[in-house]
C-alpha positions in Angstrom: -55.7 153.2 100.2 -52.3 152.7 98.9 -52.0 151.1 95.2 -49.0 149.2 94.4 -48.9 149.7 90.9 -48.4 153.7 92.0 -45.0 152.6 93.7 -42.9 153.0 90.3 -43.4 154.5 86.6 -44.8 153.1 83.4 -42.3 153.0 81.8 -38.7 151.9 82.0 -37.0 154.9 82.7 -39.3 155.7 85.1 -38.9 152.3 87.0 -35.1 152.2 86.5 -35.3 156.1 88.2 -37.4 154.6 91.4 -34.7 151.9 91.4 -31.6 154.2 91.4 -33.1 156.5 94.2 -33.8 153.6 96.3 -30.6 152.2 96.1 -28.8 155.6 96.7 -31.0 156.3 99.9 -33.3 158.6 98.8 -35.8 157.2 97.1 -38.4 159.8 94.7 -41.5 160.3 97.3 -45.1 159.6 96.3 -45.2 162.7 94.8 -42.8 161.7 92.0 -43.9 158.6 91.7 -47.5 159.5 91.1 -46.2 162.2 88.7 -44.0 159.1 86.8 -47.5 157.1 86.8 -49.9 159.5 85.3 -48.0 162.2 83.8 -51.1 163.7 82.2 -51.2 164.7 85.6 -48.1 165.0 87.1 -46.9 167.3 84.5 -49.2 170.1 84.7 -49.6 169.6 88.8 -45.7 170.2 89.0 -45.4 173.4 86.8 -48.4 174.6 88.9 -46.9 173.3 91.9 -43.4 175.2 90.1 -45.1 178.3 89.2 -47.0 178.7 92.5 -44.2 178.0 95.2 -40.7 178.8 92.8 -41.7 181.4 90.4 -41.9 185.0 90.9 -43.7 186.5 93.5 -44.7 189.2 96.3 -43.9 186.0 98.5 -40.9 184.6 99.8 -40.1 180.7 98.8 -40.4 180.3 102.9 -43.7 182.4 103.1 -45.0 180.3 100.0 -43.9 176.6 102.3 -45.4 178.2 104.7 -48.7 178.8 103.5 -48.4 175.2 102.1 -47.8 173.6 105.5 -50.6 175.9 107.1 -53.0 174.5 104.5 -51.7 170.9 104.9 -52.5 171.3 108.4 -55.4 172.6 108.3 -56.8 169.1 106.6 -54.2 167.1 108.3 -52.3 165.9 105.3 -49.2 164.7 107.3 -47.3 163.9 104.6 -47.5 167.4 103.0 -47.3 168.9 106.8 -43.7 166.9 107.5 -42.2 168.1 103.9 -43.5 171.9 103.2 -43.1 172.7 107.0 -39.4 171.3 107.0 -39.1 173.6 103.9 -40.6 176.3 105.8 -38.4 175.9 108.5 -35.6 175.8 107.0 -36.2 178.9 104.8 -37.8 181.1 107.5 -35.0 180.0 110.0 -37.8 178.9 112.7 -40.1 176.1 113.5 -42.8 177.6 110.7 -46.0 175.7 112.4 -45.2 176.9 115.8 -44.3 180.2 115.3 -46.9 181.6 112.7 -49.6 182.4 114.3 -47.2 184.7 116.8 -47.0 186.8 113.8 -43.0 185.8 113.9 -42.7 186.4 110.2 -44.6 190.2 109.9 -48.0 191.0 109.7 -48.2 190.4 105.9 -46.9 186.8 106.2 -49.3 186.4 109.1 -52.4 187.5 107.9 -51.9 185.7 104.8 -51.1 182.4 106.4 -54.5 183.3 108.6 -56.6 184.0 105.3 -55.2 180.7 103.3 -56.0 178.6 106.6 -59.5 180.0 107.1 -59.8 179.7 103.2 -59.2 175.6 103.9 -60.9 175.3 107.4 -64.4 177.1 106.6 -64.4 179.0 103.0 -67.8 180.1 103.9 -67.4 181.8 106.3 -64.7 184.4 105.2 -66.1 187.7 104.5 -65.4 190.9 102.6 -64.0 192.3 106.5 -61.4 189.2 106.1 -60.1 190.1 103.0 -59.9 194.2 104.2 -58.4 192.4 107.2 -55.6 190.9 105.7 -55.3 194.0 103.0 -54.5 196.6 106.4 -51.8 193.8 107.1 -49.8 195.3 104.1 -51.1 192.4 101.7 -52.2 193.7 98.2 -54.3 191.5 95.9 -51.6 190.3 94.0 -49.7 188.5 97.2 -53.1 187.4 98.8 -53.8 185.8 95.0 -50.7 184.4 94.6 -51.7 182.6 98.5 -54.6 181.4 97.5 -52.9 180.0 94.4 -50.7 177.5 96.6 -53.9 177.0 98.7 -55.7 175.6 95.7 -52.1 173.3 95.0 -52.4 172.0 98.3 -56.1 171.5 98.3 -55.8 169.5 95.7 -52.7 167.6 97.0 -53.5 167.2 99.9 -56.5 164.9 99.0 -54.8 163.2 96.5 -52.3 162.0 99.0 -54.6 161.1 102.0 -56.7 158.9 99.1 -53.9 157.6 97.7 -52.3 157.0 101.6 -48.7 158.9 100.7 -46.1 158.3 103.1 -42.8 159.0 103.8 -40.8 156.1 104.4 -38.8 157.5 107.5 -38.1 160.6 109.1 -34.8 160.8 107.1 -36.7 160.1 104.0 -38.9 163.1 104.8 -35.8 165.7 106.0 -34.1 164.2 102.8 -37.2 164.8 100.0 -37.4 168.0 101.8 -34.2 169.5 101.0 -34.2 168.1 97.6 -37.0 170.3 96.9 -35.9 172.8 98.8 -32.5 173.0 96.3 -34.8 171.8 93.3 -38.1 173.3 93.5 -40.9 171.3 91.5 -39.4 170.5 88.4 -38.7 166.9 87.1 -36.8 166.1 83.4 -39.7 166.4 81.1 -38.6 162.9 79.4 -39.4 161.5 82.5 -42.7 162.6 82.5 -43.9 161.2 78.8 
């Protein structure tokens, strides 16, 4: 269900921000604008969502997009799937959906991308022979942790989106929010977000 009051900020600022992205073509996505709504939210989500897919890791930012797309598909959020997969792509240097599970991007990158799906799709099911699985692979505990960290971001996202009924605007809209964050990461101005 889509709520209109979600379609801008609070406050001024906010709105005039929504305003000035529209009329320059690439308007903030639902993301942002959720974020500008309830920042009590918004700010902790995006340094998670910062910390988990930006800051240091075992990962690669395109392994970490990846593993976000691969959840997103795997509860067919579409609106996460178009952006993190674009990301993906585009980092990567391949079409990240269609090419993971040919084990394109190494073992490591595989098998974690296998674990963080399975994770999503059936947790029950995984087993103490998945995670030794995905350990022969090459992936410590540190990298399959730091996976499962943007699993839980996109768990989470991914369900606030599809009950909030995100949606990107156009295709363009999409390949533009993508490489925003691509260049950007997950960080808005903290004033913003008061």
């Amino acid at each position: 269900m889509r709520l209109q009051s979600y379609s801008s900020g609070r406050r001024r600022i906010q709105r005039a921000l929504v305003g000035l992205t529209r009329l320059v073509g690439s308007e903030i996505d639902d993301v942002g604008k959720t974020a500008l709504r309830r920042p009590d939210f918004g700010r902790p989500f995006l340094d998670l969502a910062q910390t988990s897919l930006r800051g240091p890791s075992r990962w690669s930012v395109g392994e970490r997009e990846l593993f976000a797309a691969v959840v997103s598909r795997a509860n067919s959020c579409q609106f996460c799937v178009g952006t993190h997969a674009e990301i993906a792509g585009k980092e990567l240097h391949a079409d990240a959906l269609g090419d993971w599970q040919e084990g394109r991007f190494g073992p490591r990158a595989t098998a974690a991308a296998r674990f963080v799906d399975t994770l999503t799709r059936s947790p029950r099911s995984l087993t103490a022979a998945d995670v030794q699985q995905t350990r022969a692979a090459g992936v410590d505990d540190v990298a399959l942790a730091e996976a499962v960290y943007v699993a839980f971001v996109f768990n989470t996202i991914n369900r606030i989106a599809d009950a909030l009924g995100f949606a990107h605007r156009s295709d363009r809209d999409r390949r533009r929010g993508a490489a925003i964050l691509r260049l950007n990461g997950y960080r808005v101005p903290k004033f913003l977000l008061r």
